[in-house]
C-alpha positions as semicolon CSV with decimal commas, in nm:
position;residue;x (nm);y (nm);z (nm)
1;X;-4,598;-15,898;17,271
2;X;-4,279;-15,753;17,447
3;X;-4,067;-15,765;17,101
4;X;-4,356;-15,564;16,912
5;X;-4,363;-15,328;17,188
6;X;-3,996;-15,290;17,223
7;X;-3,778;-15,426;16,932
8;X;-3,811;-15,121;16,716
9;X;-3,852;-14,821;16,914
10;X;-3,622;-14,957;17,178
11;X;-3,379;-15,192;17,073
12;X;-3,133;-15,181;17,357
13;X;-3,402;-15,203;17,601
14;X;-3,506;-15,508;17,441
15;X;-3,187;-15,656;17,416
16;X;-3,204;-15,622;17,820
17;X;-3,577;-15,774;17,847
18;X;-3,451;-16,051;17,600
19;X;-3,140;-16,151;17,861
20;X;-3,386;-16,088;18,160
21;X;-3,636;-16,356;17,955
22;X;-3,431;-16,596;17,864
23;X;-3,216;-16,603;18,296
24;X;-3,568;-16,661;18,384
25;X;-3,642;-16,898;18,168
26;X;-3,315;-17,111;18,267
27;X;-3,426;-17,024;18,643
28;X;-3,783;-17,054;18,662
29;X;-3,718;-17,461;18,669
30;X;-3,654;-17,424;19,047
31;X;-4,032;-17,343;19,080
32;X;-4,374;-17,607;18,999
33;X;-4,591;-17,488;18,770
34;X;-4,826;-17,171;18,776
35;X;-4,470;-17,022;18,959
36;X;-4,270;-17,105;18,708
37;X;-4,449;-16,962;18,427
38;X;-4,591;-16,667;18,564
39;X;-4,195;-16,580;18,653
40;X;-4,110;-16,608;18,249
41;X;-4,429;-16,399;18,199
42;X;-4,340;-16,114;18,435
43;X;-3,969;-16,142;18,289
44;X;-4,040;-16,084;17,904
45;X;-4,278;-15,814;18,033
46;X;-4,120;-15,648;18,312
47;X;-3,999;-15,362;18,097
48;X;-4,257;-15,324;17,873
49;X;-4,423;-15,010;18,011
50;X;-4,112;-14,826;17,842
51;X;-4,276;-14,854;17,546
52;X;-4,403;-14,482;17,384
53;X;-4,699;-14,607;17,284
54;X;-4,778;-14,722;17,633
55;X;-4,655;-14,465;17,832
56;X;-4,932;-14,280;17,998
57;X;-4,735;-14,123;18,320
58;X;-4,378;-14,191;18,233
59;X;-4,333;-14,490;18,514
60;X;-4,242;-14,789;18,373
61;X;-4,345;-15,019;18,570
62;X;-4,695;-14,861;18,641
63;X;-4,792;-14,806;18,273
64;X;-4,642;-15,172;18,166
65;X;-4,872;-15,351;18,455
66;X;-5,212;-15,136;18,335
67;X;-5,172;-15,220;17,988
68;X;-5,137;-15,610;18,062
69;X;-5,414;-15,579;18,302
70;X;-5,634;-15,401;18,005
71;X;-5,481;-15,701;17,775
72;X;-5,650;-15,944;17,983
73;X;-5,295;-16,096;18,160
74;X;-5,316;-16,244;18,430
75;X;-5,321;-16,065;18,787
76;X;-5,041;-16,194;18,910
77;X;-4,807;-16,132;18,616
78;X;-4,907;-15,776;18,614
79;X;-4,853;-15,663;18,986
80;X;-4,530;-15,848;19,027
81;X;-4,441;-15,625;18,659
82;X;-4,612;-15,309;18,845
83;X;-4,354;-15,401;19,177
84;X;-4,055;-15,554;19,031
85;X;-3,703;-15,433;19,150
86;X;-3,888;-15,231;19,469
87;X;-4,086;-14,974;19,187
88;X;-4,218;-14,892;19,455
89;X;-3,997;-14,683;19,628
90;X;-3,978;-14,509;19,269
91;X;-4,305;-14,465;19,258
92;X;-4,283;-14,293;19,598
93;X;-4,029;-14,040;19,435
94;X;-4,259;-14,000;19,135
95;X;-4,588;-13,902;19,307
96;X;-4,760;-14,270;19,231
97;X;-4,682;-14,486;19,531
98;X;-5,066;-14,442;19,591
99;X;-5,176;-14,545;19,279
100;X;-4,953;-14,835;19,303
101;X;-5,029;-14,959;19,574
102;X;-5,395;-14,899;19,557
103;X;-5,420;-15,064;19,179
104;X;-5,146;-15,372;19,203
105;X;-5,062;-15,594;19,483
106;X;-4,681;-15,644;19,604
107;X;-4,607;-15,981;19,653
108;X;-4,364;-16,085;19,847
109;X;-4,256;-16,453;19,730
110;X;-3,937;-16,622;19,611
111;X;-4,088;-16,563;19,277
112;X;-4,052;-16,259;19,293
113;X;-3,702;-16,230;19,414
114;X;-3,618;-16,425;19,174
115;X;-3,782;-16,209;18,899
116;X;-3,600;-15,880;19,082
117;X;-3,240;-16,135;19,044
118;X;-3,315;-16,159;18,694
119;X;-3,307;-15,727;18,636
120;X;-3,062;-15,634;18,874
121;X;-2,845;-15,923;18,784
122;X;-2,882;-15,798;18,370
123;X;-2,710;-15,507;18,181
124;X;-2,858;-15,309;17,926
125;X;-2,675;-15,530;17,642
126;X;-2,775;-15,837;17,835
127;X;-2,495;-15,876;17,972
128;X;-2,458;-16,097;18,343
129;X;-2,379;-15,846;18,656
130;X;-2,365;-15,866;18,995
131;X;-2,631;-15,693;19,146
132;X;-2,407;-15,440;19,325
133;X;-2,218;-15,365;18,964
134;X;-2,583;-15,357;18,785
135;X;-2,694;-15,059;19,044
136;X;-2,383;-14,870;19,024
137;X;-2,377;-14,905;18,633
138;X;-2,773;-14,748;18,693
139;X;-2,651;-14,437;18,876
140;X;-2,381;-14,380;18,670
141;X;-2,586;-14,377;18,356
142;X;-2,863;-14,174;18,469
143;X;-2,630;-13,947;18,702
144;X;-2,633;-13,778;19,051
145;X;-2,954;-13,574;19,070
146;X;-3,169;-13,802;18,822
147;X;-3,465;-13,941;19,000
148;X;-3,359;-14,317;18,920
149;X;-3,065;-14,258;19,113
150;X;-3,230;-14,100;19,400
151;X;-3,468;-14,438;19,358
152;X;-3,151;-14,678;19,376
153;X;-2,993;-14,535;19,660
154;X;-3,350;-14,536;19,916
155;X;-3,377;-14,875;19,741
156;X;-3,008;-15,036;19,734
157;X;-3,036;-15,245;20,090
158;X;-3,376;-15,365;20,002
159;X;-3,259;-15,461;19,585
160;X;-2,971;-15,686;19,727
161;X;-3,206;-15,811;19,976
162;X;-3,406;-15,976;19,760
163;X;-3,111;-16,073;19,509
164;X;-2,914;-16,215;19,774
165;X;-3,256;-16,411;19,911
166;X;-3,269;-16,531;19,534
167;X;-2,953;-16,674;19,492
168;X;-2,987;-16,854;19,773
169;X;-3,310;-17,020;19,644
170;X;-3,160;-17,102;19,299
171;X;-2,831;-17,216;19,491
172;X;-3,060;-17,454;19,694
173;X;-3,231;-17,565;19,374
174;X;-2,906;-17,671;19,186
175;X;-2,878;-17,314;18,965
């Protein structure tokens, strides 16, 4: 569903959610089973609110998680898309924390560390990064006074946070 969403009318975009997909799927063996595949779920998916012909109030995250929720995916899968890599403080900048909040529960789980390790650890050609080179390669492609870079800054110490809590998990599971 991601790939006919995003292959055509956003190819490099996919090319991230493919690298983001496929860390998760190498990762999501340090979790049992619903974890583990509601993690590859919310990875292939995580970005696919970008899509135009999903796009209802311009937030990513937000329109991605209401049109899995009106597809019938699971609950789970589409709040930890509507709060992955702290959209929330975003949404805050954007007018929609409410709405957020009020529509899609933030879950705070290993799972979803791990599923905010495997974006902010990705490049927009899928290429690996450390989280600290992924958010400065964010700000510098959006710029100073864009509102994703306002986003990244509020949201830096709470981004490698939950990185830093993931690689410890996946260190402690063998990854």
């Amino acid at each position: 569903m991601a790939a006919a969403c995003l292959a055509d009318a956003l190819p490099r975009r996919w090319t991230h959610v493919q690298a983001v997909g496929a860390k998760a799927e190498r990762v999501a063996t340090s979790f049992g089973r619903p974890d583990r595949d509601v993690l590859a779920a919310a990875a292939w998916l995580h970005d696919v609110g970008y899509a135009p012909s999903l796009t209802t109030t311009g937030f990513h995250p937000l329109d991605g998680a209401r049109w899995l929720r009106s597809e019938g995916f699971d609950d789970r899968v589409a709040a930890l898309v509507a709060h992955h890599s702290c959209a929330v403080v975003e949404a805050e900048e954007r007018g929609l924390a409410g709405a957020l909040r009020a529509e899609f529960v933030r879950e705070e789980s290993p799972t979803a560390d791990v599923l905010w390790y495997c974006d902010m650890t990705t490049g927009p050609d899928g290429q690996d990064l450390d989280v600290v080179e992924r958010l400065t390669e964010i700000t510098s492609r959006y710029g100073p006074e864009h509102i994703v870079t306002r986003f990244i800054e509020r949201a830096r110490g709470e981004i490698t946070a939950a990185v830093r809590r993931a690689e410890a998990h996946l260190a402690a599971a063998g990854h």
